[in-house]
VMD Tcl script that builds the backbone (N, CA, C; Angstrom):
set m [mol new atoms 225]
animate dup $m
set s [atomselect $m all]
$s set {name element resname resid chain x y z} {
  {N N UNK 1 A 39.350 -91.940 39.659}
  {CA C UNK 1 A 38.333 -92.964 39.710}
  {C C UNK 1 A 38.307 -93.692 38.379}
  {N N UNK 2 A 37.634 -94.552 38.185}
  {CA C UNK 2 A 37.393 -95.496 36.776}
  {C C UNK 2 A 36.193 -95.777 36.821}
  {N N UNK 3 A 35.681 -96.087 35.852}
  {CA C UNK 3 A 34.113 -97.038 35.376}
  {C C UNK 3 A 34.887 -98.321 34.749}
  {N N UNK 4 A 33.620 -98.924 34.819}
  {CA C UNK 4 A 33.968 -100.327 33.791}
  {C C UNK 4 A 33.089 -100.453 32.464}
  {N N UNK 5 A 33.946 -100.585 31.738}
  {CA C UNK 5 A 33.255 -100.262 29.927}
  {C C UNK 5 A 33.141 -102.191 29.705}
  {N N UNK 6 A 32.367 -102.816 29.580}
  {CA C UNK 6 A 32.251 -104.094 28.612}
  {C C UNK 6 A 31.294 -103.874 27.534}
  {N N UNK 7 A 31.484 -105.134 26.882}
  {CA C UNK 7 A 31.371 -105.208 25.593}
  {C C UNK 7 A 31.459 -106.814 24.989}
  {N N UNK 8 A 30.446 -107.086 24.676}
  {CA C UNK 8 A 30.415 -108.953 24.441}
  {C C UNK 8 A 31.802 -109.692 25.593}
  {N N UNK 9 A 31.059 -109.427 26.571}
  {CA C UNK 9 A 31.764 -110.216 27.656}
  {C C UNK 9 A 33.066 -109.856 28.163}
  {N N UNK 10 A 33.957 -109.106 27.611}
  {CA C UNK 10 A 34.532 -108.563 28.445}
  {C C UNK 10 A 34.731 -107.064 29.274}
  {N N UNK 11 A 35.076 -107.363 30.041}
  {CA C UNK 11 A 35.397 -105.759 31.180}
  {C C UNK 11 A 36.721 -105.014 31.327}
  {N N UNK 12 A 36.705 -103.726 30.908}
  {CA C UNK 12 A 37.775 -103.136 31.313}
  {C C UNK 12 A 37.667 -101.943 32.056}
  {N N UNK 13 A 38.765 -101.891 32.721}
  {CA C UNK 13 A 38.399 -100.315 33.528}
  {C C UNK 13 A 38.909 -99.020 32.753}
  {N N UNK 14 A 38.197 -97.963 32.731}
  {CA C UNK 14 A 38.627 -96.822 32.100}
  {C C UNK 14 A 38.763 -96.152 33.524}
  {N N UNK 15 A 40.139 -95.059 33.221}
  {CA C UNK 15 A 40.058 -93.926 34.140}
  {C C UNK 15 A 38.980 -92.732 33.793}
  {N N UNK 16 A 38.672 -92.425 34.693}
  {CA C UNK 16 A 37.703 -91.055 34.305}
  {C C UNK 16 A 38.159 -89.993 35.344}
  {N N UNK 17 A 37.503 -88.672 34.963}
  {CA C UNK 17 A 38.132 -87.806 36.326}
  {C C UNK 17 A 36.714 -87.354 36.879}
  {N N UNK 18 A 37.031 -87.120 37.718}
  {CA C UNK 18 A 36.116 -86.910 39.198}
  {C C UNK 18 A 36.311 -85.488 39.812}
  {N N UNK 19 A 34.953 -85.030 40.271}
  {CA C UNK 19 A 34.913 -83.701 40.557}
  {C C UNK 19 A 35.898 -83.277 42.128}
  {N N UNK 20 A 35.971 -82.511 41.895}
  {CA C UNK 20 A 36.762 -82.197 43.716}
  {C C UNK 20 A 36.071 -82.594 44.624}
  {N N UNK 21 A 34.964 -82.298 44.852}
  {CA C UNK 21 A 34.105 -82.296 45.904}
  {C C UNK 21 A 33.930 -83.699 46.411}
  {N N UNK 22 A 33.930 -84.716 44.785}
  {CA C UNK 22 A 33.334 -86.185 45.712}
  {C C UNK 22 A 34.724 -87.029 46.343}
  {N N UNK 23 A 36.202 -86.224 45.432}
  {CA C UNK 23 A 37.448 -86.546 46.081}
  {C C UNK 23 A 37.749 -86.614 47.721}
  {N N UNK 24 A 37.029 -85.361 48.114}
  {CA C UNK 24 A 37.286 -85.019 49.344}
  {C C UNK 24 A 35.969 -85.995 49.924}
  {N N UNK 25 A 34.312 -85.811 49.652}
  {CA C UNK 25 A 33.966 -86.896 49.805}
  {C C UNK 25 A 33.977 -87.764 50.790}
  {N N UNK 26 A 34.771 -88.859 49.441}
  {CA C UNK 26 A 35.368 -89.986 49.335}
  {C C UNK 26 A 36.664 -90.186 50.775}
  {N N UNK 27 A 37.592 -89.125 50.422}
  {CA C UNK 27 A 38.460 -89.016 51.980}
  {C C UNK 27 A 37.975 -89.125 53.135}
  {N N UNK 28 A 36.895 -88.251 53.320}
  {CA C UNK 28 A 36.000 -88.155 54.460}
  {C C UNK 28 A 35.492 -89.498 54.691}
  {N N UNK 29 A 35.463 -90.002 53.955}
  {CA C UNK 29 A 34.014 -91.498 53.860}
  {C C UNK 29 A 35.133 -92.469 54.667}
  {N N UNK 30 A 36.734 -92.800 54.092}
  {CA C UNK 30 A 37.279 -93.350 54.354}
  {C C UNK 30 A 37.921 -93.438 55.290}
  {N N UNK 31 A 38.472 -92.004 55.911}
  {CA C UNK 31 A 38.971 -91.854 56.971}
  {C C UNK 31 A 38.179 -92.126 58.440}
  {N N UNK 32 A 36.489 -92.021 57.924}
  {CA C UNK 32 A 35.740 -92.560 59.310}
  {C C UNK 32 A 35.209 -93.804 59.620}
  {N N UNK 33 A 35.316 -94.357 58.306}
  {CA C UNK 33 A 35.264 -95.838 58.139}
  {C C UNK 33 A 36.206 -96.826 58.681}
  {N N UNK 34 A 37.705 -95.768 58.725}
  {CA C UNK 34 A 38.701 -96.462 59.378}
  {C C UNK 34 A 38.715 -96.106 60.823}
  {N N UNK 35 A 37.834 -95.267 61.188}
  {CA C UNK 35 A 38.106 -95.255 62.670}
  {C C UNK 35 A 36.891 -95.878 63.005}
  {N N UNK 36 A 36.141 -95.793 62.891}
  {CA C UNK 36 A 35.001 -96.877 63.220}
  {C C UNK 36 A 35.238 -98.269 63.186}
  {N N UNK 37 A 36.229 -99.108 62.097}
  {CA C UNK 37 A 36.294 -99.874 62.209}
  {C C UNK 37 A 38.138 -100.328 63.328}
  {N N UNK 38 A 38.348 -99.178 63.145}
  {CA C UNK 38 A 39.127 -99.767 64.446}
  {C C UNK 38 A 38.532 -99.982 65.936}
  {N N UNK 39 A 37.940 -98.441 65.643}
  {CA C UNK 39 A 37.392 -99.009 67.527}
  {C C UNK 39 A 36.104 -99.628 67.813}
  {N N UNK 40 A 35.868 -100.196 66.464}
  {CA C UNK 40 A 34.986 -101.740 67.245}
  {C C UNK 40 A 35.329 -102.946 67.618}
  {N N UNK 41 A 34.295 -102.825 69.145}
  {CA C UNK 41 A 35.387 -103.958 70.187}
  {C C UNK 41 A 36.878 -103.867 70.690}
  {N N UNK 42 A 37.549 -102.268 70.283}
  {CA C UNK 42 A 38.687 -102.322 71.154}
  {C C UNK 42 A 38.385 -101.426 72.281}
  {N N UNK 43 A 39.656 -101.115 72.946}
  {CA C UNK 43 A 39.348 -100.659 74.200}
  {C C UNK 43 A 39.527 -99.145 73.889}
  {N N UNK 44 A 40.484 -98.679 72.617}
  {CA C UNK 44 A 40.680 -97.588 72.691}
  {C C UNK 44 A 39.120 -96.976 72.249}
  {N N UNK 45 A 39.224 -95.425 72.161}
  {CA C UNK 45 A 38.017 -94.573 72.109}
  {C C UNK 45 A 38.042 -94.700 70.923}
  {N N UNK 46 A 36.522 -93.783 70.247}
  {CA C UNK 46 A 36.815 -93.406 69.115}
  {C C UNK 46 A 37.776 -92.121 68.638}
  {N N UNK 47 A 37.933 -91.152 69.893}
  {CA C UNK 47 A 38.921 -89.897 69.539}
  {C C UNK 47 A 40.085 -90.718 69.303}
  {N N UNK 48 A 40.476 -91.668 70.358}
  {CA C UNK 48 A 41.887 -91.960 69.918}
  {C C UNK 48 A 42.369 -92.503 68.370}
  {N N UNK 49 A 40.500 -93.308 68.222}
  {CA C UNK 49 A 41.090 -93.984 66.634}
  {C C UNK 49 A 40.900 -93.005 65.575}
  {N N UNK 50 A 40.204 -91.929 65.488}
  {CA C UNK 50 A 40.573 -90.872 64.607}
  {C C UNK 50 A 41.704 -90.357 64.910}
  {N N UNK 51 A 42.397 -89.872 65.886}
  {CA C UNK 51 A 43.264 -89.319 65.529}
  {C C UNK 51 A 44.850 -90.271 65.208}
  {N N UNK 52 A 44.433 -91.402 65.576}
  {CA C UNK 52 A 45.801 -92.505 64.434}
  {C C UNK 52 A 45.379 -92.781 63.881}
  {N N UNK 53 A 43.937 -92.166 62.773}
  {CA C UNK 53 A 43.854 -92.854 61.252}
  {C C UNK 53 A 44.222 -91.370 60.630}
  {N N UNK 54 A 43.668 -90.377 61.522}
  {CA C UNK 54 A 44.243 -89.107 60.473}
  {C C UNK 54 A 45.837 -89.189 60.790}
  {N N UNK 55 A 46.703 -89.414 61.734}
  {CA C UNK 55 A 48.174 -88.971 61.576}
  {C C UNK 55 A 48.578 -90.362 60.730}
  {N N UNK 56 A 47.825 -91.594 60.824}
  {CA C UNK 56 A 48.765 -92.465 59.496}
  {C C UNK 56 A 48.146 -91.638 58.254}
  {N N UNK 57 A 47.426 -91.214 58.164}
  {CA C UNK 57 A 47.282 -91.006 57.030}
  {C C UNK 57 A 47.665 -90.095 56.032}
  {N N UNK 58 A 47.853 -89.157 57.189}
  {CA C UNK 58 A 48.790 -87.766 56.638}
  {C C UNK 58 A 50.527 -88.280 56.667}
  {N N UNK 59 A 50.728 -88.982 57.459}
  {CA C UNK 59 A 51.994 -90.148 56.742}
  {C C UNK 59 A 51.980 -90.788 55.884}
  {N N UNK 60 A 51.116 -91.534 55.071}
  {CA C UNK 60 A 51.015 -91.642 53.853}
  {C C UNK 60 A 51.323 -93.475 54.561}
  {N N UNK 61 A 50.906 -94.097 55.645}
  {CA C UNK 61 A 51.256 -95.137 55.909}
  {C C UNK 61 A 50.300 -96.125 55.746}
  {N N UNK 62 A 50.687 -97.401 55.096}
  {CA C UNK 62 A 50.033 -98.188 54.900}
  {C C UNK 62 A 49.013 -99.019 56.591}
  {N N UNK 63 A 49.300 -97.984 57.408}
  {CA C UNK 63 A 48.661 -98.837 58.834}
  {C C UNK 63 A 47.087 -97.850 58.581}
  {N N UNK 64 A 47.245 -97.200 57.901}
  {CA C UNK 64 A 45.943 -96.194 57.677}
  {C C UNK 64 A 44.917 -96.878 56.365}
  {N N UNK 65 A 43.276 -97.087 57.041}
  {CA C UNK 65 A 42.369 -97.416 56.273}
  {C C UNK 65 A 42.314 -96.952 54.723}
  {N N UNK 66 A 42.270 -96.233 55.343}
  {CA C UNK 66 A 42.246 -94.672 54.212}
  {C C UNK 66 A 43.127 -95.205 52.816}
  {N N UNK 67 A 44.213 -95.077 53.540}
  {CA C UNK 67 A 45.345 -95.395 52.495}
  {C C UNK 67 A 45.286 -96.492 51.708}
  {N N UNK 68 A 44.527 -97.793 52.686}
  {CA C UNK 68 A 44.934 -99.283 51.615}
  {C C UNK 68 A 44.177 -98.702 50.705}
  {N N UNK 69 A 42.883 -98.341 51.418}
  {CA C UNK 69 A 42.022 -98.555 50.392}
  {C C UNK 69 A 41.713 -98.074 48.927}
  {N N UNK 70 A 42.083 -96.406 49.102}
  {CA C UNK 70 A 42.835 -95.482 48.010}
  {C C UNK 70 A 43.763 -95.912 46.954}
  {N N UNK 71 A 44.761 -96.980 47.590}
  {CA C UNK 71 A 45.695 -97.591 46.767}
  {C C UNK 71 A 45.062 -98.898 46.026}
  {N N UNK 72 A 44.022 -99.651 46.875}
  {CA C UNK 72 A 42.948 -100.709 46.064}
  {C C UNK 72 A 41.875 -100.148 44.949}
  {N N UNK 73 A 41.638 -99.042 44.951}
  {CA C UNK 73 A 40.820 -98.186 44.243}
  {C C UNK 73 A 41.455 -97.585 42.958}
  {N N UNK 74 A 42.768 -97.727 43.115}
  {CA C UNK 74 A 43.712 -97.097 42.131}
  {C C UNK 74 A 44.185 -97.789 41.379}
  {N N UNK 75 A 44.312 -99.179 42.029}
  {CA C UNK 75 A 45.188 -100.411 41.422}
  {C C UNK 75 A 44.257 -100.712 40.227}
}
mol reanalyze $m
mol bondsrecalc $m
mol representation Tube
mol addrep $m
């Protein structure tokens, strides 16, 4: 994770480290966020969209919520 340190107007991000617990969390948060937001307004269920956000995600594939977002969080 990071904070943002400024200082007379400008911002930078520092890394900081983060406890286990809000890591996993955070996974949790994302992985249901991505199935929720898939199966609104589609036809599939919500079982079906959890279980193709957990197998992209345990693929490590960019078709998984989870994943962009982890990698936007990191960037």
């Amino acid at each position: 994770d990071s904070t943002r340190i400024g200082r007379a107007g400008t911002v930078r991000r520092q890394a900081v480290d983060v406890s286990p617990l809000r890591r996993v969390n955070q996974a949790i948060w994302l992985l249901c966020t991505g199935a929720r937001e898939a199966a609104f307004r589609n036809i599939k269920t919500i079982a079906e969209c959890v279980a193709d956000e957990l197998i992209n995600a345990a693929k490590g594939s960019s078709n998984s919520y989870a994943i962009k977002k982890k990698d936007e969080l990191e960037r």
